[in-house]
C-alpha positions in Angstrom: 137.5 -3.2 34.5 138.9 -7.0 35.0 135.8 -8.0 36.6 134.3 -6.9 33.2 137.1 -8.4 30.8 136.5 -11.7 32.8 132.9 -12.0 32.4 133.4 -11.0 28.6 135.5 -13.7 28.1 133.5 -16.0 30.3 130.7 -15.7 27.7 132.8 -15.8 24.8 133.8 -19.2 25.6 130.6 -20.1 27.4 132.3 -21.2 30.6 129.2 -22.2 32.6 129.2 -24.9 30.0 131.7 -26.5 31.6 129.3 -28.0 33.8 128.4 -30.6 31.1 132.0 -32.3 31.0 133.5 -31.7 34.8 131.3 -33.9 36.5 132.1 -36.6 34.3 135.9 -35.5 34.8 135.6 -35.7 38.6 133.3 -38.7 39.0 136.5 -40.4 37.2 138.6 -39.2 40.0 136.4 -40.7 42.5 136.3 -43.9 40.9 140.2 -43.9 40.8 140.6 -42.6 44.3 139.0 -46.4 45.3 142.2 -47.8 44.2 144.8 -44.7 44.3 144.4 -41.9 46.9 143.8 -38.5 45.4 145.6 -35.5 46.6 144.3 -32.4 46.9 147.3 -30.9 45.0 146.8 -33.4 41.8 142.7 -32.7 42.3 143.6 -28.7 41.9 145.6 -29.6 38.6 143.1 -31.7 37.4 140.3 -29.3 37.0 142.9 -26.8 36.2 143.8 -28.6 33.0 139.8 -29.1 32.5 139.6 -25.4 32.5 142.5 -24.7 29.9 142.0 -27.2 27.4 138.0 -25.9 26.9 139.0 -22.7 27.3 141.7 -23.1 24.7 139.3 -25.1 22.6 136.4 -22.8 22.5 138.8 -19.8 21.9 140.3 -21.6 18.4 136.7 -22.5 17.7 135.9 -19.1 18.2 139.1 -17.8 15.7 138.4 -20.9 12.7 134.2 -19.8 12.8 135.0 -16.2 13.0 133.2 -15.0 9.7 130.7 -17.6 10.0 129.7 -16.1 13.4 129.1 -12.9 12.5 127.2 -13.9 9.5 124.8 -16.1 11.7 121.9 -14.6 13.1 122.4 -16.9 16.5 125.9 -16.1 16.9 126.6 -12.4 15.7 126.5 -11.2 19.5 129.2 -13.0 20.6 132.1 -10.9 21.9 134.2 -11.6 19.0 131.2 -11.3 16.6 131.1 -8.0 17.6 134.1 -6.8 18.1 134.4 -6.4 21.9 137.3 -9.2 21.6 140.0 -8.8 18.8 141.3 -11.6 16.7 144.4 -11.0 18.2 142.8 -10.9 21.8 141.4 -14.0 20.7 144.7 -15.4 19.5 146.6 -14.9 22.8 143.9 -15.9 24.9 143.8 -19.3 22.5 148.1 -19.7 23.6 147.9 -18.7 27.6 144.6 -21.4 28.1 147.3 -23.8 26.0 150.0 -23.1 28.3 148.4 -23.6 31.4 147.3 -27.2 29.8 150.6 -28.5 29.2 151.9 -26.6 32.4 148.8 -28.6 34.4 149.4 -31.6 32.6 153.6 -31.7 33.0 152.1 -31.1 37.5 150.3 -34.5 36.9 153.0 -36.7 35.2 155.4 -37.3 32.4 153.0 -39.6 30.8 149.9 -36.6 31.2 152.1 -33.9 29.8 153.3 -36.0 26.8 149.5 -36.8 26.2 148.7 -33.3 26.2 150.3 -32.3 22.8 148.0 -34.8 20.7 145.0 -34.3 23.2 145.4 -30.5 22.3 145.7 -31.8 18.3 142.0 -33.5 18.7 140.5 -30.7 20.8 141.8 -27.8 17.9 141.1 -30.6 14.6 137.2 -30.5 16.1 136.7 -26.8 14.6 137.0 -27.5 10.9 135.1 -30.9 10.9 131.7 -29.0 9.8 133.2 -28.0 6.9 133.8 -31.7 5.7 131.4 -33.9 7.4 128.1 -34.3 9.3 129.4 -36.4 11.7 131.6 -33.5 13.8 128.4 -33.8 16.6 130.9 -37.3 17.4 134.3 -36.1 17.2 132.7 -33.4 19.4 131.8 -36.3 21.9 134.7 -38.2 21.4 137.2 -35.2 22.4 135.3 -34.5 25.3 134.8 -37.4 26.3 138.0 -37.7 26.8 137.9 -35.6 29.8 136.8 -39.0 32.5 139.9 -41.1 31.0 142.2 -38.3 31.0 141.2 -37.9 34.8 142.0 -41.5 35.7 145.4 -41.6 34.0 146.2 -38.3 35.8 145.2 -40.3 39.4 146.5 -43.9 38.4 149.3 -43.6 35.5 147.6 -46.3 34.0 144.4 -47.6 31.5 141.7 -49.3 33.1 139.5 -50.7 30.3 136.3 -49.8 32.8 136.9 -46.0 32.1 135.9 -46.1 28.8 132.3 -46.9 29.7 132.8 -43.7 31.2 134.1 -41.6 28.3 131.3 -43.7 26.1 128.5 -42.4 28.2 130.1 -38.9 28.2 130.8 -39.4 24.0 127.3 -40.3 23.1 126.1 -37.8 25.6 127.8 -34.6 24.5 127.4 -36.0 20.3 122.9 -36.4 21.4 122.3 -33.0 22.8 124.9 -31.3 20.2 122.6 -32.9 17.5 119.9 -31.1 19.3 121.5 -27.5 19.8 122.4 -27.8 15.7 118.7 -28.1 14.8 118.7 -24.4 15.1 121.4 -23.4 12.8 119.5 -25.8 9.9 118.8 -23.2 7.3 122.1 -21.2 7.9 124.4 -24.2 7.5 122.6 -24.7 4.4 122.9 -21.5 3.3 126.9 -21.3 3.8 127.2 -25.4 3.0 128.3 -26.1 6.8 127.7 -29.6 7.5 125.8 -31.4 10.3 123.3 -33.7 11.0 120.3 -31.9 11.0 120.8 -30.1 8.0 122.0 -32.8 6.0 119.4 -35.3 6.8 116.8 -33.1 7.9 115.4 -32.2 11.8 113.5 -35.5 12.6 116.2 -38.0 11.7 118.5 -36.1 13.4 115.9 -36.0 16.6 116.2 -39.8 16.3 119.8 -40.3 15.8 119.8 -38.3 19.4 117.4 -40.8 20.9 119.4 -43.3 19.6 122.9 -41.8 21.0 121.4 -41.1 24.8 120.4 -44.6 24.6 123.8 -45.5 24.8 124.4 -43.2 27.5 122.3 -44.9 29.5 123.7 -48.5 28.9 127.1 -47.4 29.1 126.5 -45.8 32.9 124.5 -48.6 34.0 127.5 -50.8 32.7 129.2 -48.5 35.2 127.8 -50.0 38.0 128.3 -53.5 37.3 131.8 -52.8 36.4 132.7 -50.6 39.2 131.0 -52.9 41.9 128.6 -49.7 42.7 125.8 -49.9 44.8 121.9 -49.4 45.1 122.3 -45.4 45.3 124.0 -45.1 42.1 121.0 -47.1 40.5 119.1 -44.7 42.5 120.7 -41.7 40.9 120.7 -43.5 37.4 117.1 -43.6 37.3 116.5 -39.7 37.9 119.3 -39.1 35.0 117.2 -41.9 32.5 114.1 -39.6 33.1 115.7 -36.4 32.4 117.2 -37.9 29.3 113.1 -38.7 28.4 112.4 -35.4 29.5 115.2 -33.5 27.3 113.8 -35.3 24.2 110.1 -34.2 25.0 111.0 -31.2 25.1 112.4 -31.2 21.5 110.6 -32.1 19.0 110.5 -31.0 15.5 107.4 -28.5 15.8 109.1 -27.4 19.0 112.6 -26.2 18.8 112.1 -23.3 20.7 112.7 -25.5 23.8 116.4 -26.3 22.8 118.0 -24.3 25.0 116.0 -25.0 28.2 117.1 -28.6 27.0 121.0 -27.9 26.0 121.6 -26.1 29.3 118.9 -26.8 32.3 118.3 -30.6 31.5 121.7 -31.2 30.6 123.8 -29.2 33.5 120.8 -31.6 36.2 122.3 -34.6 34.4 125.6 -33.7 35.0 125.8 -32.7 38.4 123.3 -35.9 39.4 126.4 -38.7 37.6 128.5 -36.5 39.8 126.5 -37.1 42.7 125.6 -40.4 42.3 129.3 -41.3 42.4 130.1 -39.1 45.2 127.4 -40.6 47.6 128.4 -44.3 46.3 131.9 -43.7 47.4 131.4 -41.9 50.6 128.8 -44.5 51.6 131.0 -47.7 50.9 
């Protein structure tokens, strides 16, 4: 029965997606350790707090979409969609995953546990910016992008200006592919006046705007190497990552949407784990 109530809420808040962000969080961590030694104790809080703040996140998004989600054809069999989850399920589960934030973020510091409280405000704000503006595939990025920087103030205590290449390539990264996974809710964000890229300026603009975005993912992780002091296996690493970014956007294209989510999820989770990697091997080589 818990086993089952897990794996219900797993899908309700999507956890393997989680893979797109952690990485990114943890590759931070190794970049800080080269300066300040990580312990395992602040590295378990770390991905604890990770954990929370989506899971809080994608439960209010889950609470302020409610009726669209059971109105959209994509989204009507999601647990709360169909009733398997309660709004007031929903509710609590929203308040525990914000607990164990603040209580993960007070383990890593004063400063973390103060930042916590507005970081929570950013995460929460991201749910009603489709109502208003077709920009929210950014403020998407830019709250989870906050993830690497959060990371490195939970290590260090302090802002490095080379971090935010960091939460830039993770910004434009998340923002590209959400573009992407919004092409196929075009006609019912229309229909309900939702706003987004791709149904405000139509599917092959937005394709382009995506181009545009993972562009800067690129330059923003190769400035990562210069600014770090990394070495040829990062480049090596960098270059498998550039040609799944070329692959992801072959793979959608406007007379071919039905490839989105071999896209969103395979391509992107590869990308992930290979930043991840590339870090890892350029610290435990040097």
């Amino acid at each position: 029965m818990l086993l089952s109530q897990i794996q219900t809420y797993g899908r309700l808040i999507k956890f393997t997606h989680t893979v797109f962000a952690l990485p990114f969080a943890l590759a931070a961590v190794l970049l800080a350790h080269r300066q300040h030694p990580v312990t395992w104790t602040a590295l378990f809080w770390i991905v604890l707090a990770m954990a929370a703040a989506r899971s809080a996140a994608m439960g209010f998004n889950r609470l302020a979409d409610y009726e669209y989600d059971m109105k959209n054809p994509r989204t009507a069999n999601r647990p709360h969609a169909t009733g398997e989850i309660s709004k007031k399920s929903l509710f609590l589960f929203v308040l525990l995953s914000s607990a164990v934030l603040v209580v993960s973020a007070a383990m890593l510091g004063r400063l973390c546990l103060i930042l916590s409280g507005p970081l929570m405000i950013v995460l929460f704000f991201y749910s009603f910016t489709k109502r208003f503006t077709p920009y929210s595939h950014l403020f998407l990025g830019f709250a989870i992008g906050l993830a690497p920087l959060g990371a490195w103030i939970a290590i260090t205590g302090t802002l490095d200006q080379r971090i935010l290449l960091l939460t830039s390539a993770l910004m434009t990264y998340i923002a590209g592919f959400d573009i992407l996974y919004a092409c196929q809710d075009v006609d019912f964000d229309r229909r309900v006046r939702l706003f987004s890229i791709p149904a405000c300026w139509g599917i092959r603009p937005a394709l382009r705007v995506s181009s545009l975005l993972h562009m800067f993912t690129f330059v923003s992780l190769l400035l990562i190497y210069f600014a770090f002091d990394l070495g040829p296996i990062y480049l090596a690493f960098l270059s498998a990552i550039s040609l799944l970014l070329v692959v992801e956007h072959r793979l959608v294209r406007p007379h071919r949407l039905d490839n989105i989510n071999i896209a969103f999820f395979h391509v992107n989770s590869a990308i992930s784990i290979l930043l991840f990697l590339a870090v890892l091997m350029d610290t435990w080589l040097s």
